[in-house]
N, C-alpha and C positions, 0 to 999 in steps of 0.2 A: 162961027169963027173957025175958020184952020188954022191948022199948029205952025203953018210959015211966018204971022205974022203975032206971036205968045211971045212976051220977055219973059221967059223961064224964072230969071232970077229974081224980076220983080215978083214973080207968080209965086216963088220961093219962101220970100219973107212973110206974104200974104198967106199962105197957109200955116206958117208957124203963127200970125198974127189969129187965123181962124181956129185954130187946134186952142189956143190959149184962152180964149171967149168961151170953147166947148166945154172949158172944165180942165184941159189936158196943162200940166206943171212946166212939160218943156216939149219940143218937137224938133225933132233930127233927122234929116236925110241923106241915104248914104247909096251906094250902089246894090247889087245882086253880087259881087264876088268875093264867095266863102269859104274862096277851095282852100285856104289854109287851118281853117278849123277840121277838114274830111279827115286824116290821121289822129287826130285828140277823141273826134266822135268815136270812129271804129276803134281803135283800144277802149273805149269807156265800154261801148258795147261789148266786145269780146272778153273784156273783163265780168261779164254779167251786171254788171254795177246797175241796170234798170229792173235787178226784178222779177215781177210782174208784169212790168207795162211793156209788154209787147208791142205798144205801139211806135214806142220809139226804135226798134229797129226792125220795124216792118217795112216800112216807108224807104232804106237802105238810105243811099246819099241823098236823097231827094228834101233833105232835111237842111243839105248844107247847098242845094244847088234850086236859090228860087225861081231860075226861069223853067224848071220842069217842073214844079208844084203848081204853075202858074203860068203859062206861056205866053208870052209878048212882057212881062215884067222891065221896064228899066230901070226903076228904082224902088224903093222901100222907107217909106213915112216911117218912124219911130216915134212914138209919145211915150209919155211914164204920168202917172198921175196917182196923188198924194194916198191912202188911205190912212194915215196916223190916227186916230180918233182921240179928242180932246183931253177924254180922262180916260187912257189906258191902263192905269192901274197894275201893271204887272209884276212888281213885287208882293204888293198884298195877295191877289190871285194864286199867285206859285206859293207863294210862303203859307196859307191857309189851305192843308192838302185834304179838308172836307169839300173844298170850293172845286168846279169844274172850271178848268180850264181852256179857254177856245182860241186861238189864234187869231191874233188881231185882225187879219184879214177879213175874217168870215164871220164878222160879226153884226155886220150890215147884208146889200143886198147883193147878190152874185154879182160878182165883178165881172165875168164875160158879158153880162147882157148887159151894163150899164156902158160900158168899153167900147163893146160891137157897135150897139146904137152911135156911138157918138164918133164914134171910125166910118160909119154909112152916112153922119149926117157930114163927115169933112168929105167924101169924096163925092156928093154929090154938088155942094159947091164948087169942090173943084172942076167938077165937069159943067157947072151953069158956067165956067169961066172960059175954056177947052173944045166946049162942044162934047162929042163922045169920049168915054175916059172907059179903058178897061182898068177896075179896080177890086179889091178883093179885101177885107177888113181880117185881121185876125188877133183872137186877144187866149193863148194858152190853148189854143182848139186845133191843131193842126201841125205837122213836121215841119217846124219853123226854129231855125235858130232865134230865138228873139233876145238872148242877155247877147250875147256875138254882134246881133245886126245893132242891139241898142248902142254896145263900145264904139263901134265904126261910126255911129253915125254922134258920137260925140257927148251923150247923154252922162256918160259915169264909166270907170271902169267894173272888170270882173273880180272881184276879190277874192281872199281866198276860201268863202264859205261857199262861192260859187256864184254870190247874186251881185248884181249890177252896183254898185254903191257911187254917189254923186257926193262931193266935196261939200255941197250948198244944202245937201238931204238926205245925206244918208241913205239905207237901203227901202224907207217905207214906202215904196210905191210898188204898182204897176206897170206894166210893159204892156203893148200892142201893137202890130204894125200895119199899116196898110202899102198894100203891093199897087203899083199905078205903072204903067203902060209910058209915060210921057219923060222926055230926057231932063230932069229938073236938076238945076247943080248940088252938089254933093255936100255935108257938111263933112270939117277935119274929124277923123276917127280919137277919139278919145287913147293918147298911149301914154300919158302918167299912170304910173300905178303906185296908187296910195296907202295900201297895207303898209308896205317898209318891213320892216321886222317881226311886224305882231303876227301872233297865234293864236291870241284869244279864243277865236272861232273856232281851231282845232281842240286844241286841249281843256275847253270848257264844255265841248257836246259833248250831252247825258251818253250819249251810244256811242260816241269815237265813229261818227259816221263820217266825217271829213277825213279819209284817210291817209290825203296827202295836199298839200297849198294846191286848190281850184278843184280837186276832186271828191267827189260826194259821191258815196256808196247808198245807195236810195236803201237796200236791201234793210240797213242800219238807223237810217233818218228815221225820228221819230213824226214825223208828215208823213212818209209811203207810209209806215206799220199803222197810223192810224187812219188814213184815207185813202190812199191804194192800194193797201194790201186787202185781197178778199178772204183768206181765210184766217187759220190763229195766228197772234201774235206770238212770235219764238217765246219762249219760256225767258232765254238768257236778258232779252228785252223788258219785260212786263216791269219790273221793279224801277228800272230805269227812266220808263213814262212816268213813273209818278202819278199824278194828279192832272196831266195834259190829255185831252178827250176829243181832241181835232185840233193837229195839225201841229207847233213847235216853231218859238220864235227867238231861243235859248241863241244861236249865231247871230244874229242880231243885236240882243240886248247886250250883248259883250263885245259887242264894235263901237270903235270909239267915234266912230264918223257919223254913228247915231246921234251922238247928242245935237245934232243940229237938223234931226231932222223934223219937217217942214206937215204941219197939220192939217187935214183935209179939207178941202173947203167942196165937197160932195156931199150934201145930205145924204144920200142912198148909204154911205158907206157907216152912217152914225152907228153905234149898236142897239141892236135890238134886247130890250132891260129884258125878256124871257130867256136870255142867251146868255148875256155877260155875265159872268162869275155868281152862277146858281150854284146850289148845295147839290152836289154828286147825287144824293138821295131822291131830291127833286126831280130833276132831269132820271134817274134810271126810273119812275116812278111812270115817264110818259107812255101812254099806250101808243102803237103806231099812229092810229089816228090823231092825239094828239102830238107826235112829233112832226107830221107830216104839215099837220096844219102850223104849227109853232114852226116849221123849217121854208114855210111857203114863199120862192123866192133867195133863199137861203141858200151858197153854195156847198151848206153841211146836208142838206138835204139828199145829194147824190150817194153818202156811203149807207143811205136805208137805215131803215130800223132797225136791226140787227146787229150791223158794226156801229152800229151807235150802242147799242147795250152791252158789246162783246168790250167798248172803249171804258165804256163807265166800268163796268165789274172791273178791268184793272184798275182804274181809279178808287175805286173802292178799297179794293184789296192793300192797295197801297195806303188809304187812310186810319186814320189812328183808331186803337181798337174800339171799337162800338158794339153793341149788344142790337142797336137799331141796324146796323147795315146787315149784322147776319141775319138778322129776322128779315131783311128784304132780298138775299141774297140768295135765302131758303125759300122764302117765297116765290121768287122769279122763275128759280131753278124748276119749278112745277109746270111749267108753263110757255114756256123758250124753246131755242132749238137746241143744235149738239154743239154747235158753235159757242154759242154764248154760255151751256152751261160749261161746256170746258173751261173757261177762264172763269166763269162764278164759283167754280170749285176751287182751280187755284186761288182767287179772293177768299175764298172760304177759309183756306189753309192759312194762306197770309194772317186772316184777321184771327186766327185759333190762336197758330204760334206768339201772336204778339201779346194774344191775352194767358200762356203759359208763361211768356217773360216774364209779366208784367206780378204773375202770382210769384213765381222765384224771387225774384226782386226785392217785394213785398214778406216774404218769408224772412228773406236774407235781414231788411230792416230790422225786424220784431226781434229776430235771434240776438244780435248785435243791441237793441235796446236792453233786451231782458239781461244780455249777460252785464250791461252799465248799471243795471239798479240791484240798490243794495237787498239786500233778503228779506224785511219787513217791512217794503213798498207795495 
């Protein structure tokens, strides 16, 4: 078939109709022109605010300009798809700081690979319809505005923690997009913006990493410190993770646009019962090989065994004093690298000083009884 004789628009509705059978919540297409986000990126960049991830300002504009990431692009497929998981549980999790804590996301099976797949299986129908299709699948793997391309193409605004939030779903999905070669009509760019007044987002992160409405200092995010960052976690942060061991969903839970958001209907994304809110001590207890094997498929799997133990000893640390955690914490310390015993010493410390409170305290009681009873008690 040639593209002389393709009703675009028919072809239009037909792939949102295809993307929605694959799994995908909603499907929005919008153009390649994003030269008004290039001054918002380079002050983020120039502020440092990435970090570590040098990959986001490796790549230079090429992040906001998809026909150079991509050549022959005319447009850009947007989907989002649900991962909420049935019983997310996230009060009991956070409020029980013996329990590990993992980020809802990452609790089933890597979302880039269930994502990609299903971004290759919509452009290859697209192309049994087309004939030849240049097309390119991307799901968080590559210099891609994807919360920007998502708003244009009508999915949800940006809010101000930064992630996409939809009126009908709140922020719990994913984002992917696929880049296609063929002139498909555009959907309206989403320009309500539905925050209004709140701040929730700002002034309830643990770290104050939202430094200003839409700006997010990753350097601070308690996600980079515990999954992008490769070496220690600042000292000023450790206490502030608490009991969270991959990743932070704390902006979220305090958006009110969550309450309606919309449950998975991906099995891949269920969690996995080895993962979901284990005992700290269990999980610091895996050897590599059993984390490797326990993470197989797992997007937790990429920060290694290492920053996985370096995650837990602040969890620990942070948990309420035990005689078991130091015995494991002494234990570990034998046997780890320089990374991880660094912060199992400060866990160390943490769990001493709370067991010298805890003797003051207990002092303080007795004193204060004995001076209440009478003398021949």
């Amino acid at each position: 078939m040639t593209t002389n004789n393709i009703n675009y628009s028919e072809l239009a509705e037909q792939i949102k109709q295809w993307g929605q059978a694959l799994g995908f919540a909603e499907v929005g297409i919008t153009d390649i022109d994003l030269s008004q986000h290039e001054a918002q990126l380079q002050r983020w960049l120039d502020a440092g605010y990435h970090g570590e991830m040098a990959y986001m300002a490796a790549h230079g504009m090429k992040r906001a300009r998809p026909q150079e990431l991509v050549p022959g692009t005319q447009r850009i497929i947007s989907v989002k798809m649900n991962y909420l998981p049935p019983d997310a549980s996230f009060a009991k999790a956070l409020g029980n700081k013996t329990t590990a804590y993992i980020s809802r996301y990452a609790l089933g099976r890597d979302y880039h690979k269930v994502m990609r797949n299903k971004l290759k299986q919509l452009g290859k129908m697209i192309e049994q319809q087309v004939g030849s299709l240049g097309f390119r699948p991307f799901v968080d793997s590559a210099p891609v505005l994807e919360r920007q391309i998502a708003q244009k193409a009508g999915l949800g605004w940006q809010g101000k923690n930064s992630l996409v939030i939809n009126k009908q779903a709140g922020s719990w999905f994913f984002l992917g997009e696929l880049f296609v070669d063929i002139p498909l009509p555009i959907d309206k760019p989403h320009e309500d913006e539905g925050c209004g007044r709140c701040t929730a987002c700002l002034t309830l992160c643990p770290t104050g990493a939202i430094v200003a409405p839409y700006v997010v200092d990753a350097r601070r995010c308690i996600s980079y410190l515990t999954i992008e960052l490769q070496g220690a976690i600042p000292e000023q942060f450790r206490a502030k993770i608490g009991n969270r061991v991959y990743g932070c969903d704390d902006c979220q839970l305090v958006c009110p646009w969550n309450r309606y958001g919309q449950l998975t209907q991906e099995d891949d994304f269920l969690p996995r019962q080895h993962l979901k809110d284990k005992d700290l001590l269990t999980l610091f207890a895996w050897s590599e090989e059993t984390f490797l094997k326990n993470t197989e498929g797992s997007p937790i799997r990429r920060i290694g065994h290492e920053r996985w133990l370096r995650n837990l000893a602040v969890g620990l640390g942070n948990a309420p004093y035990n005689e078991e955690i130091i015995r494991a914490l002494e234990d570990k310390r034998q046997s780890t690298t320089a990374l991880v015993i660094e912060h199992i010493d400060w866990a160390l410390q943490q769990q001493r000083d709370k067991c010298a409170q805890s003797t003051r305290k207990n002092e303080r009681l007795i004193r204060i009884i004995e001076k209440g009873l009478p003398r021949d008690a």
